[in-house]
C-alpha angles and dihedrals in degrees: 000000000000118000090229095055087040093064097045080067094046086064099039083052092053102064095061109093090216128088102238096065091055095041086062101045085061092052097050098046088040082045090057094037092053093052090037092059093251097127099155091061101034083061092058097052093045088050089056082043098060100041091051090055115109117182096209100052108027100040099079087061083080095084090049091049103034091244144048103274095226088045089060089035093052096050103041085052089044084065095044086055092052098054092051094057097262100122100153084047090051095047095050087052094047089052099052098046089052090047094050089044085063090046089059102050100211116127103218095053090050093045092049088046089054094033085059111023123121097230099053089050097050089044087061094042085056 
């Protein structure tokens, strides 16, 4: 997604009084930052992500996004750990989202956490 695009959610976000509006909007912005080379900030935006994230609440968004919100959040920032030159921080991320993605039980969410997760990747580099 388009930063720009990324941040008029970010505003339209801003406006709800409830969390999950505003968990999303991180993951989308850190999402595009991530895929734009702008580590530092994508970061950012998965670290609000993540402390906004309430299981009770959020994890029934899986089955309206087609995955657990802090599993993708988790891996997409495990990567931007990674690249930053965190791997045992990345590697801590990438196990608990996969770990959280067996919790929940829903197989989307597992197969995106090992689709995307640090330590599979790197299994298969080497």
């Amino acid at each position: 997604m388009p930063v720009n695009l990324a941040k008029h959610f970010l505003a339209l976000a801003a406006k709800e009084e409830t969390a999950a509006p505003s968990m999303i909007r991180h993951h989308i912005m850190g999402d595009s930052l991530l895929f734009r080379g702008n580590l530092t900030e994508a970061r950012a935006h998965f670290d609000q992500a993540v402390t906004l994230y309430a299981a009770s609440e959020h994890r029934p968004l899986a089955m309206r996004f087609g995955q657990d919100v802090r599993v993708a959040v988790l891996s997409f920032r495990s990567w931007t750990l990674w690249l930053l030159g965190y791997p045992d921080a990345a590697m801590a991320d990438a196990d608990r989202a996969l770990r959280d993605a067996r919790e929940i039980g829903h197989a989307a969410t597992l197969m995106f956490g090992l689709v995307l997760s640090v330590n599979f990747c790197l299994k298969l580099l080497g």
